[in-house]
Backbone as CSV, one residue per row, in Angstrom:
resi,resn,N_x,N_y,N_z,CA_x,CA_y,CA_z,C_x,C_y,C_z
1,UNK,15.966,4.005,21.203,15.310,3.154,20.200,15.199,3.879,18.863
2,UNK,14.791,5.055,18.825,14.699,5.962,17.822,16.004,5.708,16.604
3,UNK,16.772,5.879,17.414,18.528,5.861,16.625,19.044,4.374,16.083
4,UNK,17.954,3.568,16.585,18.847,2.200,16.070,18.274,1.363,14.696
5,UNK,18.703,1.018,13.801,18.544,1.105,12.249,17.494,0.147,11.946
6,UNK,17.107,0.720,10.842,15.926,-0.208,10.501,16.095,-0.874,9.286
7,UNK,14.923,-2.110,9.049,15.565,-2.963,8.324,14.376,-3.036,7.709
8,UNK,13.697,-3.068,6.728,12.052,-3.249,5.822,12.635,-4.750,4.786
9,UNK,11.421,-5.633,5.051,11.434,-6.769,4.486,10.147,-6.642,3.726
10,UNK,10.710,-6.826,2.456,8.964,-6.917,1.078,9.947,-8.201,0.331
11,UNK,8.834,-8.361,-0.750,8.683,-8.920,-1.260,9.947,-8.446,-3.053
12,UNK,10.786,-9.942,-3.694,11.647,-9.285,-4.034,10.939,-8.730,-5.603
13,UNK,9.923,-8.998,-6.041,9.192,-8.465,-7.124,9.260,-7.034,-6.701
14,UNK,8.769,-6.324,-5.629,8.248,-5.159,-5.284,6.905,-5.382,-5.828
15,UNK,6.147,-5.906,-5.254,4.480,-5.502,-5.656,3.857,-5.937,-4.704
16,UNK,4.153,-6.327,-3.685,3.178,-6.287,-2.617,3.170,-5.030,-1.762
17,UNK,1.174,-4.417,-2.613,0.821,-2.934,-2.300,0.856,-2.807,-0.398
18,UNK,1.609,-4.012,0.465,1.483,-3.488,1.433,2.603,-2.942,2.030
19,UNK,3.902,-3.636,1.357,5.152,-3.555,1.228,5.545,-1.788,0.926
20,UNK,4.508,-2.115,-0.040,4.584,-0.480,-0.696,4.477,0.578,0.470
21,UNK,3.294,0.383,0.840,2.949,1.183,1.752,3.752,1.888,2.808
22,UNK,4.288,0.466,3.685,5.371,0.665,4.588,6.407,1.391,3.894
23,UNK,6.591,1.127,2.806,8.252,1.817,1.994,7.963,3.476,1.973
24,UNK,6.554,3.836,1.554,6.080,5.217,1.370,6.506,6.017,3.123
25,UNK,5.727,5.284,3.531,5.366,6.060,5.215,7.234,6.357,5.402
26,UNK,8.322,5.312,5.243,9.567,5.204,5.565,10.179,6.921,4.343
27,UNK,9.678,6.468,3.465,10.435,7.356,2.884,9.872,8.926,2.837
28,UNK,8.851,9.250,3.102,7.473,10.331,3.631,8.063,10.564,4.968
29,UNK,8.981,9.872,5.615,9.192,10.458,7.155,11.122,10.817,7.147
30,UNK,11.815,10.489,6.524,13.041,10.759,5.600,13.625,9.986,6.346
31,UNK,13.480,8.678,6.849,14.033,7.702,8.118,14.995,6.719,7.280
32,UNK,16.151,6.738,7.751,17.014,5.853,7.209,16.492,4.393,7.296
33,UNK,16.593,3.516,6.367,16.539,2.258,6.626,17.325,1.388,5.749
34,UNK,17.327,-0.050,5.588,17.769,-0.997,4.314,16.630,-1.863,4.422
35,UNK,16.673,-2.214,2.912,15.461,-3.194,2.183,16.218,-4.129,2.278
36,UNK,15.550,-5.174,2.308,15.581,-6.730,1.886,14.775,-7.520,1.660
37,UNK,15.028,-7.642,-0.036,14.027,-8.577,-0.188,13.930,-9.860,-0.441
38,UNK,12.543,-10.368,0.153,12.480,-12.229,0.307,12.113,-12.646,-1.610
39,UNK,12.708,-13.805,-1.912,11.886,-14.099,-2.934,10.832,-15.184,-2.352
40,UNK,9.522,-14.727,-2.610,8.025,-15.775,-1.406,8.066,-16.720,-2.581
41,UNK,8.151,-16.627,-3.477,7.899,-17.899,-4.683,8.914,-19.319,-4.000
42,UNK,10.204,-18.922,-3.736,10.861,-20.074,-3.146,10.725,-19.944,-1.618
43,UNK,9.744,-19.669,-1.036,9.550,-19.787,0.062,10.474,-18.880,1.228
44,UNK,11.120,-18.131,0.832,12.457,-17.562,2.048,11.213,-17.163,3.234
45,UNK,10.036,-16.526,3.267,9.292,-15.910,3.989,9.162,-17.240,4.699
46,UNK,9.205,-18.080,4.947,8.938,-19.496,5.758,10.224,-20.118,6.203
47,UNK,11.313,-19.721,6.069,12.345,-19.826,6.548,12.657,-19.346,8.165
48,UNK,13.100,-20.146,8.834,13.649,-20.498,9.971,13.778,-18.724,10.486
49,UNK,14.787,-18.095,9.945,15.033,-17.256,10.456,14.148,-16.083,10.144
50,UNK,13.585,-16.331,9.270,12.657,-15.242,9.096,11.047,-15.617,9.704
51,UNK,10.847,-16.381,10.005,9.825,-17.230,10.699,10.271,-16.578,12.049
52,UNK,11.205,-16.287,13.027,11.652,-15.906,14.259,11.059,-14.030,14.247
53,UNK,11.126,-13.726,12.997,10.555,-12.058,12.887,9.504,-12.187,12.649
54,UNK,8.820,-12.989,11.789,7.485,-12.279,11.610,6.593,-13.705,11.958
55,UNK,6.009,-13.151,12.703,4.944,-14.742,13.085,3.796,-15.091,11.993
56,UNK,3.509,-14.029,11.575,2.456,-14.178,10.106,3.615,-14.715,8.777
57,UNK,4.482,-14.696,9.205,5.416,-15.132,7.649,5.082,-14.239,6.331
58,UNK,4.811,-13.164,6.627,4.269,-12.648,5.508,5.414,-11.490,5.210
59,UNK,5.768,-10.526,4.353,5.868,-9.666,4.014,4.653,-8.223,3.954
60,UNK,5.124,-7.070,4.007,6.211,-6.528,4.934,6.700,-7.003,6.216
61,UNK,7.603,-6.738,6.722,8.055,-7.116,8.285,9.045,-5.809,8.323
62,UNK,9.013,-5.220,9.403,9.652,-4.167,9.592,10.648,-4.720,11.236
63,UNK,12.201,-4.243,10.899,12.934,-5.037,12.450,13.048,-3.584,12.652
64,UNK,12.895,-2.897,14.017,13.321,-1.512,14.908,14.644,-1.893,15.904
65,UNK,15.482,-2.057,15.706,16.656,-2.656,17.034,16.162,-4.099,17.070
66,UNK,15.875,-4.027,18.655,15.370,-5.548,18.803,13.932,-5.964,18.504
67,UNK,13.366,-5.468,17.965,12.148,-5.325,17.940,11.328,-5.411,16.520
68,UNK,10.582,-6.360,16.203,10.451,-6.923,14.818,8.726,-6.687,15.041
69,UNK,8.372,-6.171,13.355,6.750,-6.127,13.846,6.073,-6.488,11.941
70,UNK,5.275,-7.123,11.974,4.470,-7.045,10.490,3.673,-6.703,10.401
71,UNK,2.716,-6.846,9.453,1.458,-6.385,9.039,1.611,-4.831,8.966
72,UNK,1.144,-4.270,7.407,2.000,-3.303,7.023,0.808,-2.146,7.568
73,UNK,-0.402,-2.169,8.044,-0.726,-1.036,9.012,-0.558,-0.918,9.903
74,UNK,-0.312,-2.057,10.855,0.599,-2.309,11.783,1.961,-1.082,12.225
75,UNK,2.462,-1.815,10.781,3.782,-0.939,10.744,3.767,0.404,10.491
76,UNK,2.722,0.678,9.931,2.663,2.462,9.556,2.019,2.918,11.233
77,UNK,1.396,2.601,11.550,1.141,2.943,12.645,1.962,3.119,13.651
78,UNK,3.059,2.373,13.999,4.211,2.227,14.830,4.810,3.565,14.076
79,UNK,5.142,3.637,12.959,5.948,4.545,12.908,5.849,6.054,12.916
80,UNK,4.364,5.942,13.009,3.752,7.264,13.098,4.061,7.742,14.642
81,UNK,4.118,6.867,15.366,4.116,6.738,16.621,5.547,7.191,17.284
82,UNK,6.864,6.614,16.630,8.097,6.423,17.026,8.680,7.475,16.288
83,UNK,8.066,7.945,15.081,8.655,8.823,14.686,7.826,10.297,13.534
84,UNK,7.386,11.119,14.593,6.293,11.893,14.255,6.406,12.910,13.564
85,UNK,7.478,13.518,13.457,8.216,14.115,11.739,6.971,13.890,10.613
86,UNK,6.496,14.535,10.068,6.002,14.361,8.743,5.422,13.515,9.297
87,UNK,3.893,13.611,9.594,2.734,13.142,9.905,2.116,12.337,8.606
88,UNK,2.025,11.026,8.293,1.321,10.036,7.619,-0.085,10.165,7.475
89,UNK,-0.476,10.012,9.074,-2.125,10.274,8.981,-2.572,11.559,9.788
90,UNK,-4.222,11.775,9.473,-4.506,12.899,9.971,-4.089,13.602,11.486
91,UNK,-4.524,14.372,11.562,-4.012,14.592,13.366,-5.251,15.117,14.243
92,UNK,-6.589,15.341,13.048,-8.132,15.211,13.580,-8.026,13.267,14.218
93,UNK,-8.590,13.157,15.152,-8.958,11.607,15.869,-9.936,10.731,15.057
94,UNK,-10.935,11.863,14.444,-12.046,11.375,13.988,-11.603,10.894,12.366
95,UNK,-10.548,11.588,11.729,-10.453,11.684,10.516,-9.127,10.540,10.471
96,UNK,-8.472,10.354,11.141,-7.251,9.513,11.715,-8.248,8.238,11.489
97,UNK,-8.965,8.252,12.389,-9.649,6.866,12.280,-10.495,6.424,11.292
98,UNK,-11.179,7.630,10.456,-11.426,6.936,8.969,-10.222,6.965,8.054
99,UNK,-9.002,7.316,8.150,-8.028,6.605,7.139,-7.563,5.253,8.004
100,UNK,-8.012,5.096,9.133,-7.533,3.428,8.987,-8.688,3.111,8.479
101,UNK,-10.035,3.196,8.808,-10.775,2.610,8.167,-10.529,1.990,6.909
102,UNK,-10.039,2.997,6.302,-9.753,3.151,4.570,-8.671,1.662,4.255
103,UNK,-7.335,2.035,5.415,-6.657,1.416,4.864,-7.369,-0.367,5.216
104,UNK,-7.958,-0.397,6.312,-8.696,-1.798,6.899,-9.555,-2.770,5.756
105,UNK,-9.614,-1.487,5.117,-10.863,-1.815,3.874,-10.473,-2.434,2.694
106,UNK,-9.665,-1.849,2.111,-8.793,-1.908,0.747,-8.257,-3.651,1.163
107,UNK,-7.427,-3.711,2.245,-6.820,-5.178,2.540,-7.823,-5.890,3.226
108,UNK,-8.703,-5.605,3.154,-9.958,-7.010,4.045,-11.225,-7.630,3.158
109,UNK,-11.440,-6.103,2.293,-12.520,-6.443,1.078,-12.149,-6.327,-0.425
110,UNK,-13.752,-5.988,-1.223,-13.032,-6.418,-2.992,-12.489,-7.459,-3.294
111,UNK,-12.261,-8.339,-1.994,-11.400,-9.701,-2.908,-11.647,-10.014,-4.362
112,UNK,-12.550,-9.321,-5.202,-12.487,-10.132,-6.763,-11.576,-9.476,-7.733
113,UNK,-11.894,-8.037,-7.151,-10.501,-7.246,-7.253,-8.831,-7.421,-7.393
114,UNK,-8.768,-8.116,-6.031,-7.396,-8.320,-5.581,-6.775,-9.710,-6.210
115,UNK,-8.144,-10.077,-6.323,-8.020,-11.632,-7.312,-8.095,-11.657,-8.732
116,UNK,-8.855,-10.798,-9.718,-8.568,-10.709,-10.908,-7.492,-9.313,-11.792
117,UNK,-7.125,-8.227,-10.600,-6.441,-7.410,-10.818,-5.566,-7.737,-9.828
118,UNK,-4.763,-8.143,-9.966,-3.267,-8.487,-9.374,-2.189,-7.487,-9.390
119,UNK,-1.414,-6.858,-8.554,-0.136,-5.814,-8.796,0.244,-6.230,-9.420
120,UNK,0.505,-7.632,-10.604,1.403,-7.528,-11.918,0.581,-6.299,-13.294
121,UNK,-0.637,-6.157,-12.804,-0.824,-5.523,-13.609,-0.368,-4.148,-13.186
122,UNK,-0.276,-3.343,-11.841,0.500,-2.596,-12.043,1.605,-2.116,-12.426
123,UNK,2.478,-2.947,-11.678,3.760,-2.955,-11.593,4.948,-3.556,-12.644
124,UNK,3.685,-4.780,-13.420,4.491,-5.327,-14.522,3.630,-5.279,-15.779
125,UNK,2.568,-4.090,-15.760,1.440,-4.002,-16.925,1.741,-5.185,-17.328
126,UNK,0.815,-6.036,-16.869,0.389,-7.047,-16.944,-1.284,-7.152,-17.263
127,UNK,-1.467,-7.427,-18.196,-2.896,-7.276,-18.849,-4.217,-7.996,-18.390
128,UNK,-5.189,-8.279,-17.689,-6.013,-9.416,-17.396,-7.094,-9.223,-18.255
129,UNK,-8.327,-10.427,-18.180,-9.441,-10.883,-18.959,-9.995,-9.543,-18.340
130,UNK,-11.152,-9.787,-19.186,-12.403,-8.263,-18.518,-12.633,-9.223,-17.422
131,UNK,-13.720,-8.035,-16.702,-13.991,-8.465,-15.036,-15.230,-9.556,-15.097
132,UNK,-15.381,-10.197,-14.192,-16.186,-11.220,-13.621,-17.371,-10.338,-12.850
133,UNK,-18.745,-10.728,-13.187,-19.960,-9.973,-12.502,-19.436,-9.737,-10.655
134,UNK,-18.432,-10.302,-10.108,-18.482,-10.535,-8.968,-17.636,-9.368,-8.757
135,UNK,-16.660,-8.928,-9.499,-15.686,-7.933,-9.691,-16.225,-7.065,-10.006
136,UNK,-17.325,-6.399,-10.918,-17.728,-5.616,-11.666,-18.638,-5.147,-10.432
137,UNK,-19.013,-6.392,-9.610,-20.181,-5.385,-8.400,-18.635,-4.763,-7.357
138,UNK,-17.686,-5.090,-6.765,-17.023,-5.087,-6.172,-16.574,-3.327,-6.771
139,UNK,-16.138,-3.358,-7.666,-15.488,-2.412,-8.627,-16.745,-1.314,-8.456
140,UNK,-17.785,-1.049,-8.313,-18.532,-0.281,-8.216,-19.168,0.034,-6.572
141,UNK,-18.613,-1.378,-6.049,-18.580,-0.809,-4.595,-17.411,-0.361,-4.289
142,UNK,-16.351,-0.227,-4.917,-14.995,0.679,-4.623,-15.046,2.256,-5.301
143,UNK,-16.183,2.294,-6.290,-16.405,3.972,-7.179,-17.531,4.413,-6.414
144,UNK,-18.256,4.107,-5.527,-19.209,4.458,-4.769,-18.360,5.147,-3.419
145,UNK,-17.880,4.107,-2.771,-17.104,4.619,-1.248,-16.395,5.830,-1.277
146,UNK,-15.388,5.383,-2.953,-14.208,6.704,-3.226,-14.678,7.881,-3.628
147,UNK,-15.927,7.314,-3.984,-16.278,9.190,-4.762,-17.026,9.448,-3.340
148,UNK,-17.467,8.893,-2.324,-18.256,9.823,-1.611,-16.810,10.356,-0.369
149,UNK,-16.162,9.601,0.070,-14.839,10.395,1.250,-14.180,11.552,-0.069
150,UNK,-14.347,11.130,-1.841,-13.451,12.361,-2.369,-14.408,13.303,-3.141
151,UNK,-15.475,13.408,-2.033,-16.835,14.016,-3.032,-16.332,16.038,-2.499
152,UNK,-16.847,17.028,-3.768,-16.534,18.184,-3.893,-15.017,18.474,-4.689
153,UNK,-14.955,17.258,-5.192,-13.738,17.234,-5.607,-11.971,16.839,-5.056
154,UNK,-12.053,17.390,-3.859,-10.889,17.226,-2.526,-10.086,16.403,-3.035
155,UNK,-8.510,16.914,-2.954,-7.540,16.573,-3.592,-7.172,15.209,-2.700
156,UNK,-7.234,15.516,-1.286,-6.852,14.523,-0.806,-8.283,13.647,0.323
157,UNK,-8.228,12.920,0.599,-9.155,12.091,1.637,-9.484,12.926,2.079
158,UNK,-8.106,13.578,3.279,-8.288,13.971,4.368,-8.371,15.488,4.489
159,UNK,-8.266,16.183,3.567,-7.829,17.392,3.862,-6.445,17.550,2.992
160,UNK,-5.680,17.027,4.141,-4.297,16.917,3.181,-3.770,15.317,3.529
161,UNK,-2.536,14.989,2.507,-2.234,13.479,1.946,-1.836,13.062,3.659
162,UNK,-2.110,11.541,3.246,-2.143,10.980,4.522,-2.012,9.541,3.277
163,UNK,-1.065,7.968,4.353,-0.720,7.247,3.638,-2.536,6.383,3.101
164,UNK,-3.352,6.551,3.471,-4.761,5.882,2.908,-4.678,6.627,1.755
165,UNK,-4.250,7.335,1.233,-4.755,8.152,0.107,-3.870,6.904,-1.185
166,UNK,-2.285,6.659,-0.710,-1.607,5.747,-1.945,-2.166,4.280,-1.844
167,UNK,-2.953,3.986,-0.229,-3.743,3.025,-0.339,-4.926,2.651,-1.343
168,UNK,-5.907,3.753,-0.818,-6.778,3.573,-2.070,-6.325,4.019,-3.736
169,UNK,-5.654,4.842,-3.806,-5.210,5.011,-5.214,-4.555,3.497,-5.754
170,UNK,-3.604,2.873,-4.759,-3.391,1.741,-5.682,-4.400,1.161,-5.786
171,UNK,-5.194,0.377,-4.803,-6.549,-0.273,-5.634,-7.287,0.065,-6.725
172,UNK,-7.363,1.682,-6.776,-8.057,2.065,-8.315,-6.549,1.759,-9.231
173,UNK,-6.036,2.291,-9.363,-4.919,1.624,-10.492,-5.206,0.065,-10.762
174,UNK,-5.505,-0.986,-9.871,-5.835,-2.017,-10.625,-6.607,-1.809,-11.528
175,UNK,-7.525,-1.257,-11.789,-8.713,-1.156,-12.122,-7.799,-0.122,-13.678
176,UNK,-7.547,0.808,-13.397,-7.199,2.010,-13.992,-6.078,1.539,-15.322
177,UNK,-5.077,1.188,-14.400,-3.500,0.370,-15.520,-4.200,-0.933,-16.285
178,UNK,-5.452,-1.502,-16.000,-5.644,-2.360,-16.785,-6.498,-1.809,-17.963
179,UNK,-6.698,-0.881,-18.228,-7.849,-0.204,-19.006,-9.379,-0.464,-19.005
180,UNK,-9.520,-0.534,-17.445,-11.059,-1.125,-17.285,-11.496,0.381,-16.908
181,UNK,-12.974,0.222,-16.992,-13.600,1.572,-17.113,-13.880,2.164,-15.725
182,UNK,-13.307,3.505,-15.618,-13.084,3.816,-14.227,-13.682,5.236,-14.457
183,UNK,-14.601,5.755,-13.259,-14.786,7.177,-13.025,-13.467,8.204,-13.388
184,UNK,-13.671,9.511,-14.594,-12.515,10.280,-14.679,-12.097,10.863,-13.277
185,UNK,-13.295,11.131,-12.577,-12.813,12.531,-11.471,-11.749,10.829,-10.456
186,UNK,-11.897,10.093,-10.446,-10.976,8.779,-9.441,-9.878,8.674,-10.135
187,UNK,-9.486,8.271,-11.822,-8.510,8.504,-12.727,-7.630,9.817,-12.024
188,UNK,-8.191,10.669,-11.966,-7.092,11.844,-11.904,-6.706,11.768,-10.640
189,UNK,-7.908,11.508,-9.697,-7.142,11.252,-7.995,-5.700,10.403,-8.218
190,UNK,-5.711,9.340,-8.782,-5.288,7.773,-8.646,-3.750,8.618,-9.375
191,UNK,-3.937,9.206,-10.167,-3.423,10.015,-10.792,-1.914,10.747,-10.103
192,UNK,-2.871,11.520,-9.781,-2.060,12.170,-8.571,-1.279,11.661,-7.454
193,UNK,-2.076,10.567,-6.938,-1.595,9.895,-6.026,-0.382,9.689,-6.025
194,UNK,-0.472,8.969,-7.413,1.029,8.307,-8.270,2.133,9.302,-8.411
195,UNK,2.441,10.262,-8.361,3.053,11.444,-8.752,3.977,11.443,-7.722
196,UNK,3.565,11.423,-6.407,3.605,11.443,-5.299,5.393,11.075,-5.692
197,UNK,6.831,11.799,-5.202,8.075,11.473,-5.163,7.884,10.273,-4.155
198,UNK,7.846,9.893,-2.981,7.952,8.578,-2.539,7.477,7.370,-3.255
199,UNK,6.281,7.563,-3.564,5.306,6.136,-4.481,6.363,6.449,-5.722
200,UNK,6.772,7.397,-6.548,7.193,6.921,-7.655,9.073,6.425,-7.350
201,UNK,9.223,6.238,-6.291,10.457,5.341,-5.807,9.932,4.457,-5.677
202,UNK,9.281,3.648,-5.308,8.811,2.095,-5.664,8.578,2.113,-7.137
203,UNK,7.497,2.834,-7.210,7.390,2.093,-8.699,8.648,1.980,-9.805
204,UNK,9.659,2.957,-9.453,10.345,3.253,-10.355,11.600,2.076,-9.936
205,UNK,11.537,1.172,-8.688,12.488,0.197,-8.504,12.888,-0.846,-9.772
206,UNK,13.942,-1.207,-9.641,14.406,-2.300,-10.362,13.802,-3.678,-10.303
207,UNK,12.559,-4.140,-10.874,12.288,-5.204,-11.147,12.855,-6.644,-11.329
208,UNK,12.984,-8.197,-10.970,13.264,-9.005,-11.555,12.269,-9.495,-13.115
209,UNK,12.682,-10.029,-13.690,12.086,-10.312,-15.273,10.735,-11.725,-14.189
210,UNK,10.240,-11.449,-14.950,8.827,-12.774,-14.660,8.041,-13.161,-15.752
């Protein structure tokens, strides 16, 4: 199973931060694969045949041989699993399980966040209105959580980088690429994050115009 090729399905903008994710862990573990991407605006993710891989219809979808799986912690998890080269997450149990936490968090809460800072503003500096009181509490329950797991300074979450770390850094980049007012010591994390040679292969992908 190991040997048989893999196939990563995102989104054809490149900005779905979950897409991302999966692309990091793939390219953080030096695993051959091919991209393909759906355009979701005309619906391909609801298409017949792609409806047969991913039962959520969503992007990421990752195919292993015969074997098709989505949901992009999902997928980092599998691959941590199948292919343990260059460890993603911690290898403490206790610390393993607060970077899923992390990553559980980022994609389940903040919705005002995810709703008024959109990856076009990352990915296509794309500018939005100032924040909504609902965002602005949200946004300070995201500078509260991050400064206390990156409190003493600590370069990374965990000790050392693990994929929750480009998780939460992209959520502060919403915040950050839009020029909304963000803690410096999280700026420079978010910072760093970005630096990262895998994350700056996504970002640095070839865009369609929008």
């Amino acid at each position: 199973m190991n040997s048989s090729r893999l196939r990563l399905y995102v989104d054809a903008e490149f900005c779905s931060p979950y897409a991302m994710s999966a692309y990091v862990v793939l390219r953080e573990k030096g695993i051959e694969f091919e991209m393909s991407p759906l355009d979701l605006a005309a619906s391909e993710n609801q298409s017949e045949g792609y409806a047969s891989l991913s039962q959520t219809q969503r992007v990421p979808t990752l195919v292993h041989g015969d074997f098709a799986l989505s949901e992009s912690s999902a997928i980092t998890e599998y691959l941590e699993d199948v292919f343990p080269q260059a460890p993603v997450y911690p290898k403490d149990l206790w610390q393993r399980a607060k970077a899923r936490q992390v990553q559980a968090w980022v994609r389940s809460d903040l919705l005002p966040i995810r709703q008024e800072r959109s990856t076009l503003v990352v990915f296509y500096g794309r500018k939005s209105k100032p924040l909504s009181p609902d965002a602005e509490s949200a946004a300070r329950k995201l500078f509260g959580a991050a400064q206390s797991l990156l409190a003493d300074h600590r370069e990374y979450l965990f000790g050392q980088w693990s994929i929750a770390d480009v998780d939460l850094a992209l959520m502060l980049n919403r915040l950050i690429l839009n020029g909304d007012s963000v803690p410096p010591e999280l700026v420079e994390y978010a910072q760093r994050q970005w630096q990262r040679p895998s994350v700056q292969e996504w970002v640095k992908l070839q865009r369609p115009a929008i």
